[in-house]
C-alpha positions as CSV (number, residue, x, y, z in Angstrom):
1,X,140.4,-6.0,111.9
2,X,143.0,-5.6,109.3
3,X,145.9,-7.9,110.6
4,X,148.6,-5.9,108.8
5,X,147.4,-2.7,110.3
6,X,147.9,-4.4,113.3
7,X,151.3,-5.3,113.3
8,X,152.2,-1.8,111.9
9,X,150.6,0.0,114.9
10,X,152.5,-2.9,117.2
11,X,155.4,-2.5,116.0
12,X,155.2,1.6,116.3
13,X,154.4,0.8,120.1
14,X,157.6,-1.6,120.7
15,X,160.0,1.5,118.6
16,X,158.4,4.3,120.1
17,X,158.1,3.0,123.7
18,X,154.5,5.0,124.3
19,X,150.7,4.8,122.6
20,X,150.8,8.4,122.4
21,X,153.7,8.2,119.8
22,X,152.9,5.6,118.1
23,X,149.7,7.2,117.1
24,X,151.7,10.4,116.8
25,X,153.7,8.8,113.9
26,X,151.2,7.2,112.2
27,X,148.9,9.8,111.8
28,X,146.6,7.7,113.9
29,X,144.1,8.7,116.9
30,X,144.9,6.9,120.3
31,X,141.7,5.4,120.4
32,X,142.3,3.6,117.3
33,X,145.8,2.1,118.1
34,X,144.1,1.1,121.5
35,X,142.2,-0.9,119.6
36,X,144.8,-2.6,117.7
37,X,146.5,-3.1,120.7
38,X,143.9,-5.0,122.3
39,X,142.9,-6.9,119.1
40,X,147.0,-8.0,119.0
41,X,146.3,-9.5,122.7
42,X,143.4,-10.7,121.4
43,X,144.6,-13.3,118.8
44,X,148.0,-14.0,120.6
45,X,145.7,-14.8,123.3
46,X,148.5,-13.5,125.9
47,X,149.6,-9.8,127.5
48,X,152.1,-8.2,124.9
49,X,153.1,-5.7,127.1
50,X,153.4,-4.4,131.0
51,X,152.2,-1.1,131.3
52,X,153.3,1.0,134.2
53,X,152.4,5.2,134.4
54,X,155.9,6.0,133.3
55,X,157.1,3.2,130.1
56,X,155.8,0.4,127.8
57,X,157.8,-2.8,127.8
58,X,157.2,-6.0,126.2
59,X,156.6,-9.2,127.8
60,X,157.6,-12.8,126.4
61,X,154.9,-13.1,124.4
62,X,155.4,-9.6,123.5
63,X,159.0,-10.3,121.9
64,X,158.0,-13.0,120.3
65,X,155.1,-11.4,118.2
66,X,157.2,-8.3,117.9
67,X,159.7,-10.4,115.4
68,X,156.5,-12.1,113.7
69,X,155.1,-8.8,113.6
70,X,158.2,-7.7,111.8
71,X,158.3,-10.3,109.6
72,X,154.8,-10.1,108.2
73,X,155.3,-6.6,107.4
74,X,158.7,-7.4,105.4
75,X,156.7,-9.8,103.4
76,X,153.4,-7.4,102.8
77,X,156.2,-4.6,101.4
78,X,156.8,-7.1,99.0
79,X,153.6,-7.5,97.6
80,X,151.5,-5.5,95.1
81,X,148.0,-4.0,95.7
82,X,145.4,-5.1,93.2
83,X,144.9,-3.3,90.4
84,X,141.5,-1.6,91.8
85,X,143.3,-0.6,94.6
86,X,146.0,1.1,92.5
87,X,143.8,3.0,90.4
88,X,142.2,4.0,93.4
89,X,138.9,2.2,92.3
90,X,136.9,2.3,95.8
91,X,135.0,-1.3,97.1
92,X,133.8,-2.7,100.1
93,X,131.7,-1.6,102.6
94,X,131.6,2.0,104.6
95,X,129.9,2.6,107.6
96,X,128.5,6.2,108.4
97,X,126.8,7.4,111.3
98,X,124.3,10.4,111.3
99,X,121.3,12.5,112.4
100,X,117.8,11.1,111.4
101,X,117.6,14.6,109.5
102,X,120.4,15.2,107.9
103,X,119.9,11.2,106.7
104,X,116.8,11.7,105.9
105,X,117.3,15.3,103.9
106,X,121.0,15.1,102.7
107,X,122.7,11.9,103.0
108,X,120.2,9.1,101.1
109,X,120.0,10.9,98.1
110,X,123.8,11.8,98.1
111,X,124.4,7.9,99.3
112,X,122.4,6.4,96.3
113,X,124.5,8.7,93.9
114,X,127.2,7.1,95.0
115,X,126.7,3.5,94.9
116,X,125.4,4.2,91.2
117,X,128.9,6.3,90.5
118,X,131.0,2.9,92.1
119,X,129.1,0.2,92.1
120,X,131.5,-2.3,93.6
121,X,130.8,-0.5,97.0
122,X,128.3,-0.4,99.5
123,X,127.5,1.6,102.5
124,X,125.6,0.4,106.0
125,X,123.9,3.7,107.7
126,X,124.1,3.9,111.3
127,X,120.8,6.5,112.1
128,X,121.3,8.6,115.5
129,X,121.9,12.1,117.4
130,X,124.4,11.1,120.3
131,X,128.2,11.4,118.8
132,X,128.7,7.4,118.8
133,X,132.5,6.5,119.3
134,X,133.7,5.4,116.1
135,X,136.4,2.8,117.4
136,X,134.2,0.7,119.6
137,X,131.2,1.5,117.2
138,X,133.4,0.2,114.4
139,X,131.9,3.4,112.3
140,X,134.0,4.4,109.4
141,X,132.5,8.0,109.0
142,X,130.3,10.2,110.9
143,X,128.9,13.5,109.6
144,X,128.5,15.7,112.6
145,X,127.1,18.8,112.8
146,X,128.9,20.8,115.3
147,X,131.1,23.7,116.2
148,X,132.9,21.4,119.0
149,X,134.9,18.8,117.3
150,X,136.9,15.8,119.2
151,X,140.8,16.8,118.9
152,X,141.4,13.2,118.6
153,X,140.0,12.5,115.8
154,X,140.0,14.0,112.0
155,X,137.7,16.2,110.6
156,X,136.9,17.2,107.2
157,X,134.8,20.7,107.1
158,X,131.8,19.9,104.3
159,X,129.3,22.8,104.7
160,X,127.8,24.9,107.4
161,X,124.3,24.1,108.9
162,X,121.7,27.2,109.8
163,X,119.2,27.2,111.8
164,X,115.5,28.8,112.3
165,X,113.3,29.9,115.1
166,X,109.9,28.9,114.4
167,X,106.7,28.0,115.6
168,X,103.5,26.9,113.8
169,X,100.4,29.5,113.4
170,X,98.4,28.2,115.9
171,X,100.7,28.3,118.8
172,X,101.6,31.6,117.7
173,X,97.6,32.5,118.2
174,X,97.1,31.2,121.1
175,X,100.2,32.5,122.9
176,X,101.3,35.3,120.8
177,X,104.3,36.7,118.9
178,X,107.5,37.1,120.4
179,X,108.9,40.5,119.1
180,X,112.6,40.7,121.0
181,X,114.7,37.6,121.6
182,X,114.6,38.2,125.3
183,X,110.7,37.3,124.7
184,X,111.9,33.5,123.7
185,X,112.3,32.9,128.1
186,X,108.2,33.6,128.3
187,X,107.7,30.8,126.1
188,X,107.2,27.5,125.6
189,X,110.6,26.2,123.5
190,X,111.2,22.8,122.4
191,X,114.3,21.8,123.9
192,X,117.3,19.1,122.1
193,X,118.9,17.1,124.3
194,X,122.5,17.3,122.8
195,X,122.4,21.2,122.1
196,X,120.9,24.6,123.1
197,X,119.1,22.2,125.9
198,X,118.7,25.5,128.2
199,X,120.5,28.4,126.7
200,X,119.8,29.6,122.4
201,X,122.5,30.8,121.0
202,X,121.8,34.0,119.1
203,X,123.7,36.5,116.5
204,X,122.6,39.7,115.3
205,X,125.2,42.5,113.2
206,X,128.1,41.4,115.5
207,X,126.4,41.8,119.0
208,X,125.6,37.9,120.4
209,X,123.2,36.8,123.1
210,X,122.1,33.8,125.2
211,X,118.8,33.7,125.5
212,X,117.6,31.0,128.6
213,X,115.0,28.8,127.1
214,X,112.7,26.4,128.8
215,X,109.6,24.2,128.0
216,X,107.4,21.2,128.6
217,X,108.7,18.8,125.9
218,X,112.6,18.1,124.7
219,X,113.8,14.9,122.6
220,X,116.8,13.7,121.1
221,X,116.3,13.7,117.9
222,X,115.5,17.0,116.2
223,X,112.7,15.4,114.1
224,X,110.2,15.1,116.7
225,X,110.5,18.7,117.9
226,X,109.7,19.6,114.0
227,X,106.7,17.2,114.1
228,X,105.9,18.8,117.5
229,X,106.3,22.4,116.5
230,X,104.1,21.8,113.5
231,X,101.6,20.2,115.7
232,X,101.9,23.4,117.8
233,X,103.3,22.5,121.2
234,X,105.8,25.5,121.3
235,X,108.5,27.0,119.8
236,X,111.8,25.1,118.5
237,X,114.8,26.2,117.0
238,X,115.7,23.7,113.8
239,X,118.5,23.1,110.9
240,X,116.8,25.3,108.2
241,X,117.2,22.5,105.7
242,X,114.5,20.5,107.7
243,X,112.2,23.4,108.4
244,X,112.3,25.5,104.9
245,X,109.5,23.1,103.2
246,X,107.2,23.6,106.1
247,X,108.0,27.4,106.3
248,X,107.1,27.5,102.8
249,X,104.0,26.2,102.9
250,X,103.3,27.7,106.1
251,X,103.0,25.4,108.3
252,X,105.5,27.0,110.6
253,X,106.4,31.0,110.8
254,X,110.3,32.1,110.8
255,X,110.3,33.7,114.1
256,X,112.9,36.9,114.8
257,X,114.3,37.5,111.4
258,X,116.9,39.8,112.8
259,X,118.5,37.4,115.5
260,X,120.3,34.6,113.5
261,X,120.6,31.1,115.7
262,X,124.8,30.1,115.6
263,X,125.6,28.3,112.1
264,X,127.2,25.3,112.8
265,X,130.0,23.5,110.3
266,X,129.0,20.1,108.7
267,X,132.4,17.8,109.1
268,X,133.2,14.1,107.9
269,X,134.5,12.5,110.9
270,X,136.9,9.8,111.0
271,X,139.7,7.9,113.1
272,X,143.1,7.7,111.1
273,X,144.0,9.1,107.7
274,X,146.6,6.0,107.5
275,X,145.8,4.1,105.0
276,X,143.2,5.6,104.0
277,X,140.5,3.1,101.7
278,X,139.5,4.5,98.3
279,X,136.0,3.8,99.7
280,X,136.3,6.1,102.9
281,X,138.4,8.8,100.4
282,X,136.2,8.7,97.5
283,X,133.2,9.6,99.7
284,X,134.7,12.2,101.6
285,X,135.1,13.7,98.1
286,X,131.8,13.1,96.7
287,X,130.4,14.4,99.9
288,X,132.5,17.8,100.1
289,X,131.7,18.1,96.3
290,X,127.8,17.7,96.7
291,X,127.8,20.1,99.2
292,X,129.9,22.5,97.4
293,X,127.4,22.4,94.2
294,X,124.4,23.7,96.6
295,X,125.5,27.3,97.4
296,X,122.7,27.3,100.0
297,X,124.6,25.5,101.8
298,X,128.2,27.9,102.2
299,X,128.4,30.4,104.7
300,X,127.4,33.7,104.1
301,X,123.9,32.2,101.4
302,X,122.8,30.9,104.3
303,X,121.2,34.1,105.7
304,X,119.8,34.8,102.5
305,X,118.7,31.9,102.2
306,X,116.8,32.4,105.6
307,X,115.5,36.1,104.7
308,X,113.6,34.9,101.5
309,X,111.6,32.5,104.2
310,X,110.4,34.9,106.9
């Protein structure tokens, strides 16, 4: 960990007497200073400070790294960034965390236009559905798809995600069509664990309704209901930007075209805009900018996007 941050976000501690404030002041989640707290104790190799419920105060050890602390950070002012840094040039290495389809889809493409846009960076991609803590993961960026963000941490909005009911033709012939939403509950639905596991969302003209769902197969990862919706095991609700190749080659029906399934926003995710790298900063950018060229991906396209499919 950066060893300046460090003494900033101990120092912040010992003036502001709480965690809470010192992450308060330096525009930094509590997680994160936590951490730097910990990572302090770490390399002093002693307890810094003796937490009780109601105040922070410093030990020994504490004091002494408090004035060392201090005095690194008097000598850092004095110094000059490079010149890549001033000119905001990004470098280094980024880590991002994401869905296997929205990797697979969005981000690789977008990723490699990067790296060949600043060449001096690089990026490590962390593939998964579950929300990872980005502190302990030591994750840089996530892109979450979501309507229910963490208030600890920041989030930068970067499109909105649709989704699609759908099943392929042969399920639909063997077990029919469902013509009203309330039909979904007779079926067979293919569930995902980390949302609409039991209960689809659904909008139509203003009036909203929660449909129960059940089924036979669920999964984590939204990837292997597509593959099992196209191999017709049942009915699954999917991001529109994984499903619209196979409902144009029909492979899979748009079920319901009235009833829209609840858009969800597409958000950068990160800990602490202090200090922000160029690498982190620039990507953010490059991201919101991608997504912002693709209209198919803002808002109110997105349902026309879905009515030229079904």
């Amino acid at each position: 960990m950066d060893r300046i941050t460090a003494a900033e976000v101990f120092v912040a501690i010992a003036d502001r007497g709480s965690m809470s404030a010192a992450a308060e002041a330096l525009d930094m989640s509590r997680a994160m200073v936590t951490r730097y707290l910990a990572q302090m104790e770490n390399w002093a190799e002693q307890r810094l400070l003796h937490r009780t419920t109601r105040r922070l105060s410093l030990t020994p050890a504490g004091e002494e790294t408090l004035a060392r602390c201090r005095e690194m950070l008097a000598i850092a002012g004095q110094m000059t960034r490079p010149a890549t840094e001033r000119a905001g040039m990004p470098r280094g290495m980024l880590r991002i965390s994401c869905a296997q389809s929205l990797a697979e889809d969005v981000l690789a493409a977008a990723v490699t236009a990067y790296l060949r846009r600043y060449p001096e960076t690089a990026v490590d991609l962390h593939i998964g559905s579950q929300a990872v803590n980005l502190v302990e993961a030591r994750i840089d960026l996530a892109i979450r798809i979501t309507n229910e963000l963490d208030p600890s941490l920041i989030a930068r909005p970067l499109a909105s995600c649709a989704s699609v009911i759908c099943a392929a033709p042969s399920y639909l012939a063997a077990h029919g069509m469902p013509r009203r939403a309330q039909d979904l509950a007779t079926h067979n639905c293919l569930t995902y664990s980390y949302f609409g596991k039991s209960l689809w969302q659904l909008e139509r003209a203003g009036e909203t309704l929660a449909v129960p769902v059940h089924g036979n197969l669920s999964a984590n990862e939204s990837t292997v209901l597509l593959a099992a919706a196209v191999a017709g095991a049942g009915i699954a609700m999917q991001p529109l930007y994984s499903a619209a190749p196979l409902l144009r080659s029909g492979q899979l029906v748009a079920l319901l075209p009235a009833w829209q399934p609840q858009v969800l926003g597409i958000y950068g995710v990160y800990a602490s805009r202090r200090q922000m790298p160029a690498i982190l900063r620039t990507m953010l950018d490059f991201l919101a900018e991608r997504f912002a060229a693709d209209p198919g991906w803002q808002g109110a396209a997105l349902a026309g996007k879905l009515s030229g499919l079904t």
